[in-house]
N, C-alpha and C positions, 0 to 999 in steps of 0.2 A: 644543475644537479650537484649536490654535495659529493664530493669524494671522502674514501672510506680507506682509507691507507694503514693505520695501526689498529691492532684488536681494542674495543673497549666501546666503552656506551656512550651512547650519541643521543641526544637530545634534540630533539628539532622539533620549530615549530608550525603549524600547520592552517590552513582556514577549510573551513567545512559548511561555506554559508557562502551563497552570491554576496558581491559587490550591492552597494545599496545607493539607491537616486537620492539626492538632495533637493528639495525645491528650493528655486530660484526668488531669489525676491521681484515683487510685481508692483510695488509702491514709488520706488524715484522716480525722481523725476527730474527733466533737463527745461529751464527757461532759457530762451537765446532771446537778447532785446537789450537796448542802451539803456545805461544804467548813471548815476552821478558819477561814481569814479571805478575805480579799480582798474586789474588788470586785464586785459584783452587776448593776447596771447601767450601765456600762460596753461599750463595744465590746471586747470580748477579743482579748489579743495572742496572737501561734500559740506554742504551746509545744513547743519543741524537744528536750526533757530532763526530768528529773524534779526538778532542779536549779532550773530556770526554773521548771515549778510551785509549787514551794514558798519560793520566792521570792515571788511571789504569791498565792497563795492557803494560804500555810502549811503546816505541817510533817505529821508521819505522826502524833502522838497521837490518841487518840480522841475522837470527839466526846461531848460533856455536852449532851443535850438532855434539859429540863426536866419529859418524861414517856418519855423513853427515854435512860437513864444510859448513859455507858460503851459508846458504840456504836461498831461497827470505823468507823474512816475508810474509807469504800469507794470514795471516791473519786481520794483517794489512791492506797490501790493497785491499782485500776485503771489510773492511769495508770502507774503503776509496771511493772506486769502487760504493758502496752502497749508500752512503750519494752521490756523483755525479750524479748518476743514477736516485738521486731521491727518495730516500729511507728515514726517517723520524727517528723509530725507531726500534732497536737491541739489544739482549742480545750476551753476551759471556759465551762463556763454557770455560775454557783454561785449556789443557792438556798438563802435564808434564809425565815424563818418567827419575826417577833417574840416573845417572851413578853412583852409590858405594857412595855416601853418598848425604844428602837430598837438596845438587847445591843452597845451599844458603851462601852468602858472610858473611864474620867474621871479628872483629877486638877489640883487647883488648885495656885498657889504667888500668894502664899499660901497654905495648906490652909484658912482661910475663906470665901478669895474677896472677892467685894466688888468697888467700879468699878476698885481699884487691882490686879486679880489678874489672873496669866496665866493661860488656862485650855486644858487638853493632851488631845486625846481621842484615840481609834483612831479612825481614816477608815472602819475597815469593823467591822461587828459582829462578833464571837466572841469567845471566850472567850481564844485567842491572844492578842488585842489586853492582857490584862493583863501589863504591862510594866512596867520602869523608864524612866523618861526624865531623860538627866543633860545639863544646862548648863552648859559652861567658858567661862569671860571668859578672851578670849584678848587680847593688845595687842601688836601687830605691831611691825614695825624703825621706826625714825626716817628719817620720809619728809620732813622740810623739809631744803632743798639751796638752792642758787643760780642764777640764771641767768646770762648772759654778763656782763651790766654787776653782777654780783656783788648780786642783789635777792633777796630772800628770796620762795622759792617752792615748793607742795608736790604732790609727784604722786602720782596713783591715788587722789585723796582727791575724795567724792562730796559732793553737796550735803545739808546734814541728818548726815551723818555723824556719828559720835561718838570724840571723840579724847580719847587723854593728852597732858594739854599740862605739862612742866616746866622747871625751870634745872638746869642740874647744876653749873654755877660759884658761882652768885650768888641760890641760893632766899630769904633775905630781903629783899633788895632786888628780885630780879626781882618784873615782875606776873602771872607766872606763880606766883610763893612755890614749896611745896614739890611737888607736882603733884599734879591736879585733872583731873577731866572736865569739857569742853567739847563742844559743841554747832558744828559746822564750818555755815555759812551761806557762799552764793556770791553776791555780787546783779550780775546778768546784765549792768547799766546801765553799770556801772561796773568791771567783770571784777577783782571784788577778793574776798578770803575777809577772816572774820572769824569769832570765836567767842568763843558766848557759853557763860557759868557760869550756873547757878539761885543759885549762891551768890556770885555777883559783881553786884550790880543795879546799880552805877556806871554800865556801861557795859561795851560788845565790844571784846576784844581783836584789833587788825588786824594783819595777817600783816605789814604792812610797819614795823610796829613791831617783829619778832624777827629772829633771824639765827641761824646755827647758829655763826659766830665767838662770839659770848657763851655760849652753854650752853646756847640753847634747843633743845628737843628735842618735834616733833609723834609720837605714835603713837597709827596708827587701831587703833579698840576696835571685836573681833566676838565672837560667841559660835559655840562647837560645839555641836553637838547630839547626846547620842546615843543612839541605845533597844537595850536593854538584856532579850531575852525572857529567860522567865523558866524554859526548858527550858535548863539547862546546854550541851545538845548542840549550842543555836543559836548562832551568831556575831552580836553586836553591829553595828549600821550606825553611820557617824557620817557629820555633814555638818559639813564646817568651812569655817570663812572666812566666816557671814554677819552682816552687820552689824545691830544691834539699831534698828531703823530703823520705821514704819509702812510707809515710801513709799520704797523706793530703786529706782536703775536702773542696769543695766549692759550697756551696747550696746543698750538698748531695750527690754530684759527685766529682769521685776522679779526681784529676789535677796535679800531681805532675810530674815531670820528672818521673821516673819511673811506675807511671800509667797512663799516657800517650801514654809510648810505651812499654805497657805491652803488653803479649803473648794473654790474651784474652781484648781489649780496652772495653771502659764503651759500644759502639754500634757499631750495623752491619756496620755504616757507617763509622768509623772509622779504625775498620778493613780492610776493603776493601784500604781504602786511602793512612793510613801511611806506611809508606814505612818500617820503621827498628823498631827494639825491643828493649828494654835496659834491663840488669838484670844486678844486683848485686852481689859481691862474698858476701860469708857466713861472711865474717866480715866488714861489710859496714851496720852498724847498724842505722846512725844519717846523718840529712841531713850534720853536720858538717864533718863525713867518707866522705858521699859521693865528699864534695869540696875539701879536701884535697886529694882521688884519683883520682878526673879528673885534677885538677888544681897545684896540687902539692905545695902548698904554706903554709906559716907559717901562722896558724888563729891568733897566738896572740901576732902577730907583725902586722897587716896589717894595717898601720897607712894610707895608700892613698888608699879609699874605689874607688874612679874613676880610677886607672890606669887599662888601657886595661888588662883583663887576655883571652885569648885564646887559645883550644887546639884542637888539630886532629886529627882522626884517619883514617885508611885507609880502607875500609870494602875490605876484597881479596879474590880470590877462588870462587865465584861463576861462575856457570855452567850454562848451556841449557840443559845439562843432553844429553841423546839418543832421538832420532826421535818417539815419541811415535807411540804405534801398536794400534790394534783394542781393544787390554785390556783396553788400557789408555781413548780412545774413548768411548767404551761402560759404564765405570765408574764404582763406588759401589756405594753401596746403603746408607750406615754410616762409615763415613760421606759420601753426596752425589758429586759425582765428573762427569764431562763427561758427555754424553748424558742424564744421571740417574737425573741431573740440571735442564731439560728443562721439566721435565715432570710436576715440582710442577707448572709453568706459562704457565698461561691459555691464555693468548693473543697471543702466538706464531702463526703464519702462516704458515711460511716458514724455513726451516731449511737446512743447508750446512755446509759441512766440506771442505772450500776450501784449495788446497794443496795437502789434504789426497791421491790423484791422482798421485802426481809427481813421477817420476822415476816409471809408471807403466810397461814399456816394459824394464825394466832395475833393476831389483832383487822385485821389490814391488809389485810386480801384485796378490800375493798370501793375503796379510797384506790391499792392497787397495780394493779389494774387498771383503773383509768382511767389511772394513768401511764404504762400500757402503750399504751392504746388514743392517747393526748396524742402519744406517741412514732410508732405506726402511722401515726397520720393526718398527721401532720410528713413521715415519709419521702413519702408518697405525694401529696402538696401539694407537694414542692419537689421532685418526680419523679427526682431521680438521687441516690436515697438509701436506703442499707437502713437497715432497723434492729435493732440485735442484743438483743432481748430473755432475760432473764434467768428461768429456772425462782426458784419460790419457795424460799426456806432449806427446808432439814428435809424437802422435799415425800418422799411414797412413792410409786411408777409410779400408783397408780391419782387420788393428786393432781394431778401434774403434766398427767396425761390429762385432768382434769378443767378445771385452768387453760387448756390449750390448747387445748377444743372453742369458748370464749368467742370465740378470734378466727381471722380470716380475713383473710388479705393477702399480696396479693406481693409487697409491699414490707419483710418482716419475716419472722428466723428467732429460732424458740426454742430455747437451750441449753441441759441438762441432764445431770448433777447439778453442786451446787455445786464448788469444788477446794480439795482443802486444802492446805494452807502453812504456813511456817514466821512468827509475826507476827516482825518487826525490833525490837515496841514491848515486848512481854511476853515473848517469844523460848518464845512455846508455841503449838501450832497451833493455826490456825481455818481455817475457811471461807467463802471470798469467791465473788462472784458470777461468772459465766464471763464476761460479756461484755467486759472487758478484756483480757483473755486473749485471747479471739476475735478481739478488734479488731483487737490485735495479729497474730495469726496472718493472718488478711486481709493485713495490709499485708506480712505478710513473703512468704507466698504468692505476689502481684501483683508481687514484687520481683524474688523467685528464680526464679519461671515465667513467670506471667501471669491477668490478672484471670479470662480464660476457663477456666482450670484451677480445679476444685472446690478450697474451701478445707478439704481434709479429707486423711485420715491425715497427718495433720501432729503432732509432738511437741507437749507442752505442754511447755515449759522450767521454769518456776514450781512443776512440779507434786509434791510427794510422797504426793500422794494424792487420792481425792475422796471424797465424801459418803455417795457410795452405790456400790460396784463393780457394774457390769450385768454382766451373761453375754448371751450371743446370744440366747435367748432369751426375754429381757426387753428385748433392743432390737427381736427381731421385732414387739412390742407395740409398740414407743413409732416405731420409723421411717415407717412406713407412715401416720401420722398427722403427720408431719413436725416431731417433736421430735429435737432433733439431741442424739446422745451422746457422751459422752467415756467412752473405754475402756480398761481393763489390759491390756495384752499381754504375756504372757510374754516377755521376751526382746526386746520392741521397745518397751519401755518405756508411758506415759500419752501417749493419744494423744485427738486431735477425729477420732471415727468417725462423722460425718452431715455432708450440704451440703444440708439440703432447708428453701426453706420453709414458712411454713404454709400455702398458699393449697391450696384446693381446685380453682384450675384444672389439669388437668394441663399445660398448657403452658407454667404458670411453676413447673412442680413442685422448680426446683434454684437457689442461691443462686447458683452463676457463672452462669447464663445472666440471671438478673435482674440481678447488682452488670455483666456485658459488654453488656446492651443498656441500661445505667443509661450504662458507659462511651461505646458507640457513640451516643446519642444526644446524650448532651450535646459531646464534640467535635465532632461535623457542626451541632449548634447554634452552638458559638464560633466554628469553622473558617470558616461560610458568611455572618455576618452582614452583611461587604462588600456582599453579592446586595441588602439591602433599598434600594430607590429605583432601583436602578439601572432602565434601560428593558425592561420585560416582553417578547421577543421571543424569539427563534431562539438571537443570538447567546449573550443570559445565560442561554437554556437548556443552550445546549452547553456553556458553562462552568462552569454546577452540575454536569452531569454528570459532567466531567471531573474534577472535583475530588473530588467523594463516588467517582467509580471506582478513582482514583488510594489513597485514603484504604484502600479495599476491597480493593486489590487488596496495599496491603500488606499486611493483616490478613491475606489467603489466604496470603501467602508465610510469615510468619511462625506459621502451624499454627490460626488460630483458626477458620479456619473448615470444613466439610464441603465434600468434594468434588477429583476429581480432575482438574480444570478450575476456572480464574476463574467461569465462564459456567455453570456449576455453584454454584457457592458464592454468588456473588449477581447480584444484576441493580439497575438503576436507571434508571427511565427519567422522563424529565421532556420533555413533548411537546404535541403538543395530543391527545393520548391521552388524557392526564391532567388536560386543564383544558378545560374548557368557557368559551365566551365570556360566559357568566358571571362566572367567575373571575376572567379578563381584566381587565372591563369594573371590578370592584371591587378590582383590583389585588393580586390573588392570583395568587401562583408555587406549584403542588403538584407536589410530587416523592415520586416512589413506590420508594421502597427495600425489596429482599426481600434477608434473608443467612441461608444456611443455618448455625445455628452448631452445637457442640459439645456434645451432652451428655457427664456422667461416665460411665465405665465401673462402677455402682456396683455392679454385679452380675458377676461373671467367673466365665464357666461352662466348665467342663473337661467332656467328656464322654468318655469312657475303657470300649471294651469290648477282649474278649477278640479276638486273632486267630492264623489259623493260620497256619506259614510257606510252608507250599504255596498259599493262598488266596491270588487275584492281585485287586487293586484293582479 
């Protein structure tokens, strides 16, 4: 409450309207599954494109795991599947699975190594990571100039730095000679530069000993950087301008070649991005170590500061590691990996392990359903979450029935059959799992309708074919059990013909009414959090109401709900109806929401008899 202490007018401002609900988005979605590269544990950034995927976490080749060769990338095009389908945005989980050491690429320069060697790894395991990695000594313009009273002074130049230092009038007489690598030192006491040679032990040359009237000429020395995959298709990255330095800084942040692609970079987003690491052996003390072991050259002969130097290594040995199991899927906690990933982002909707299925009738059936069951228990733990499960490769109807008597949940639907595609990699078909697809379709459904409308007769855009063609009845077998199918239609192309999930309750019998009260719960959770602490009473009763009615009442307007009345369609009441002095007393607000929503029409029955035209109604 305002205090009112001197006479005079007072302005205040006021609100005269409830609080107002936001709807929550019902579109992302989480893939967990091994991927060519990237980061593992890591907070994942949202993926916008499939562009941005493979920017981190690598391209569409297949994967090479060490007891399963040659496996489709499935997670790849899932997401791929996804953004087609209609799909917006994604995170990734990517899970690895070691083979005997941590299937990350190597390469020294020297190629012996030793305390004098740089040493270049991929940041993340895969078999991607085998690259080239190529180093240019670059040497910048001539940065010594003068200042007003005509003193020789040089700018953008750091401390530790590594410079060309030469004469261009006067190389035998200058003590610069013919030009040479130096060593830029700044000493603070004194605000003066100097630099020193390994091949000059006389003594440091001071800056106020040159001038650019005589011929002297400072240029700073850096190195480019750049990797090099080894898929034709990919595009090269390069990073230029960094100085060869242990320890540099620029506005506060380090920039150097080696902190650059340090083992922890300056931020999250950098980590995620760069691809390799650099470290240095124990005797690689000065940026001038560091040029003479990448470049191998004499610093104090180097009279032609432009001649190309170039050098390269080969990064080799990286792996896919083994097909990761249900360990690798469910993840740890510290650092967080795997499923353990999706739990800290709250915008998740939808979540799939596409892949995790393959070779179910073929040794995996034991490893694939726990990563089912990993996934089940995720949605239903972080409650505003489906999850779209995948039929096994290859299954027959009486397989698939078989898979899905295992589980129970209303937080989870099963797809089937597989779909088949065009690959982009072997440019012959295969077939991938649906939940990408689905994921997709979800999100394009929720776009162009609304979450409450089944996510069903909907096209598959991806599709020229699937696994298995069903006819009607062989879906009468598989719906009624709540396997969802994809269908032929003459004349209406490949479509999603099922919205149910698997649960055995019939009141969560359909996927939009589980993915709409996933949506109406969790908005009236964000919308209402203001409410905690405030004073338990009348007044914050009336304004919960108002606000969840207001929230409700547009849902009625906008078709989601049942009924041809507000008063109809839902109610909410928050009173002492609803709480006892119990509640009160332990500082509990309960509020009691009923909405009647929307089932699909999945059944449309025509009924058609004969009449006469004399026969009056």
């Amino acid at each position: 409450m305002p205090e009112y202490l001197a006479p005079g007018v007072y302005v205040e401002e006021t609100s005269f309207r409830s609080k107002s609900i936001e709807g929550v988005s019902t579109t992302t979605t989480g893939f967990v599954g091994p991927c060519r590269f990237g980061p593992i544990d890591l907070e994942p950034e949202i993926i916008t494109s499939l562009g941005e995927f493979e920017r981190t976490y690598g391209d569409r080749q297949k994967l090479n795991f060490s007891d399963a060769a040659n496996m489709d990338n499935f997670v790849w095009h899932a997401v791929r599947s996804f953004f087609e389908e209609g799909g917006k945005r994604c995170y990734i989980a990517r899970v690895f699975r070691a083979n005997g050491n941590d299937g990350r690429a190597t390469g020294t320069i020297p190629s012996g190594g030793g305390t004098n060697a740089v040493t270049v790894r991929a940041r993340f395991p895969g078999k991607a990571g085998n690259m080239r990695v190529r180093f240019d000594l670059a040497v910048g313009q001539n940065i010594l100039g003068t200042d007003e009273n005509n003193h020789a002074k040089v700018a953008g130049l750091f401390d530790q730095d590594l410079v060309w230092m030469g004469d261009t009038t006067s190389p035998i007489s200058s003590p610069l000679g013919g030009g040479k690598l130096y060593i830029a030192a700044f000493d603070k006491a004194t605000q003066t530069w100097s630099f020193k040679s390994a091949t000059t032990p006389t003594g440091d040359i001071q800056l106020a000993g040159l001038h650019p009237d005589t011929g002297d000429i400072i240029r700073q020395v850096t190195v480019d950087v750049t990797t090099i995959p080894l898929d034709p298709t990919e595009l090269p990255q390069t990073w230029a301008g960094l100085p060869p330095v242990p320890v540099h800084t620029t506005a506060g942040m380090p920039d150097s070649l080696t902190a650059k692609f340090a083992s922890q970079p300056n931020n999250l987003a950098e980590a995620r991005s760069l691809p390799i690491v650099i470290s240095l052996g124990t005797g690689l003390k000065t940026g001038l170590d560091i040029v003479k072991a990448l470049f191998t050259l004499d610093p104090g002969n180097l009279v032609d500061p432009d001649t190309a130097r170039t050098v390269e290594v080969a990064l080799t040995n990286g792996n896919d590691g083994v097909r990761p199991t249900d360990e690798e899927y469910r993840g740890t906690e510290e650092p967080k990996t795997g499923l353990k990933i999706f739990e800290d982002i709250d915008d998740i909707s939808i979540v799939a392990a596409p892949g995790s299925t393959f070779g179910y009738e073929n040794g995996y059936r034991s490893t694939a359903n726990a990563i089912v069951n990993l996934l089940i228990s995720h949605a239903s733990r972080m409650r505003y979450r489906i999850a779209v499960l995948d039929s096994g490769s290859g299954q027959s109807i009486s397989q698939v029935r078989a898979m899905r008597a295992r589980f129970d949940s209303t937080y989870a639907a099963m797809y089937y059959p597989w779909i088949r595609v065009i690959d982009p990699v072997t440019r012959k078909e295969i077939f991938l799992p649906p939940s990408g697809f689905v994921a997709g379709i979800y999100a394009r459904n929720d776009t162009n309708r609304a979450v409450y409308k089944a996510p069903a007769n909907e096209v598959v855009n991806g599709a020229i074919g699937f696994e298995k063609l069903l006819n009607k009845s062989q879906q009468d077998v598989l719906n009624p059990e709540g396997i969802n199918c994809f269908r032929f239609f003459e004349g209406r192309g490949f479509r999603l013909w099922g919205a149910r999930t698997i649960s055995s309750d019939p009141e969560w019998k359909y996927v939009n009414l589980r993915r709409y009260f996933a949506y109406l719960e969790h908005s009236i959770d964000k919308g209402t959090q203001w409410a905690v602490f405030e004073p338990n009473g009348e007044l914050l009763w009336g304004n919960v109401r108002r606000t969840i009615e207001d929230f409700l009442l547009n849902e009625w307007q906008n078709g989601a709900l049942l009924g041809d009345k507000p008063e109809k369609a839902y109610f909410v009441k928050c009173d002492r109806s609803t709480m006892t002095q119990n509640d009160l007393d332990n500082g509990r607000l309960v509020c009691l929401i009923g909405v009647a929503p929307l089932r699909p029409a999945e059944f449309v029955i025509f009924r058609i008899g004969q009449w006469t035209a004399d026969r009056k109604v």
